[in-house]
C-alpha positions in Angstrom: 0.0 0.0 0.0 1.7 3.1 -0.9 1.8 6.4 0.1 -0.8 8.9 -1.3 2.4 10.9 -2.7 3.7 8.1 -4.3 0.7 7.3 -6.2 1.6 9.3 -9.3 2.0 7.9 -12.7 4.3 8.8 -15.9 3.3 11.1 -18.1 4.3 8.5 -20.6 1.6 6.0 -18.8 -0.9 8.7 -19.4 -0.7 9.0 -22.5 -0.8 4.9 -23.4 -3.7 4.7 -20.9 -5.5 7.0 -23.2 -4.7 5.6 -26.2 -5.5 1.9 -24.8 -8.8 3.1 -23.6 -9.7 5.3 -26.4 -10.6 8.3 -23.7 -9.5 10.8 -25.4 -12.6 12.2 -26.3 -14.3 10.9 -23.1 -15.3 13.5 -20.5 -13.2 12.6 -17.2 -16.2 12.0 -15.3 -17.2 8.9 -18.0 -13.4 7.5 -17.6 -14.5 6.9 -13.9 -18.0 5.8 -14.9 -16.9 3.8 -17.9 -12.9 2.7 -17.2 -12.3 3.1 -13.5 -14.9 1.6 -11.4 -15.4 -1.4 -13.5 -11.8 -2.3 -13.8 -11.3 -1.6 -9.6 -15.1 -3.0 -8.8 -13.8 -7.1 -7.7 -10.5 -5.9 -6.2 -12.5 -2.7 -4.5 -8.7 -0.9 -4.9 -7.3 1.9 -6.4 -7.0 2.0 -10.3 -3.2 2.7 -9.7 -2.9 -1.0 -7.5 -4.1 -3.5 -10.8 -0.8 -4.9 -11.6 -2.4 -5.2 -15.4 -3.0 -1.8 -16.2 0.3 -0.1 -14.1 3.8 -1.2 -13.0 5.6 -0.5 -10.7 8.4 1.6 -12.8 5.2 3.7 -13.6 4.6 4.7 -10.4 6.2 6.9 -7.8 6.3 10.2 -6.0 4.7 13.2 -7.9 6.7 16.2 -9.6 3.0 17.9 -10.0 -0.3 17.7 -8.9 -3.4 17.9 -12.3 -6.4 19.8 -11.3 -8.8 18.9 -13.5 -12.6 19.5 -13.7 -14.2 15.8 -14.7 -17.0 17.8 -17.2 -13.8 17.9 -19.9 -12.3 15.8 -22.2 -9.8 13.7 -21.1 -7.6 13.7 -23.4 -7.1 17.9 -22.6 -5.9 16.9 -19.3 -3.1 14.1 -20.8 -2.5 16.8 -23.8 -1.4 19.7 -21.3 0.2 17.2 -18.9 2.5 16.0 -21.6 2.9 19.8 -23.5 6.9 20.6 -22.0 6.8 17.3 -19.6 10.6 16.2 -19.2 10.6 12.3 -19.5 9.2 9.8 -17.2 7.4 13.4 -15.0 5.0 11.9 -12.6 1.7 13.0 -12.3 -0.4 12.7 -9.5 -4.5 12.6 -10.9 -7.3 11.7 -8.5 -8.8 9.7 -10.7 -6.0 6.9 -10.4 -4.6 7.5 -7.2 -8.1 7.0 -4.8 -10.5 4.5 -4.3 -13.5 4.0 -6.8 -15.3 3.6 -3.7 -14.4 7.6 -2.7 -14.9 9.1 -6.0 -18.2 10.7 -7.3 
């Protein structure tokens, strides 16, 4: 179980989570609906603790926090986390990072 802090993901990951999901056109709030909650329902866990979808080199302690409103696309949030990222930046992004369980 790791720390909230060290919950963040690549902005490399981000990007391939996108395209593997096709999101990004989806609002953020139909990721959760659609993606998330499905994928954590059985294992009730956090979407960054399903060994299949992130590894451990993905994750780790977040360069910057995305404030994001969930009524947008999806893929505006990856797009302006990966305009000027440096390699392997980390994000932290509720969305991934909480419980299913805690989000709206």
């Amino acid at each position: 179980n790791r720390p909230m802090v060290e919950r963040a993901v690549t902005v490399e990951w981000l990007v391939a989570f996108a395209h593997r999901h096709d999101a990004w056109r989806m609002k953020t709030w139909e990721v959760v609906e659609n993606i998330i909650k499905p994928m954590t329902r059985r294992l009730r866990c956090r979407f960054c603790e399903l060994d299949s979808e992130v590894s451990d080199d993905v994750l780790g302690r977040a360069d910057s926090f995305l404030s994001h409103c969930w009524g947008n696309e999806f893929g505006d949030l990856v797009s302006a986390a990966r305009h000027n990222a440096r390699p392997g930046r980390r994000y932290w992004v509720d969305i991934f990072a909480v419980s299913n369980t805690a989000l709206a």
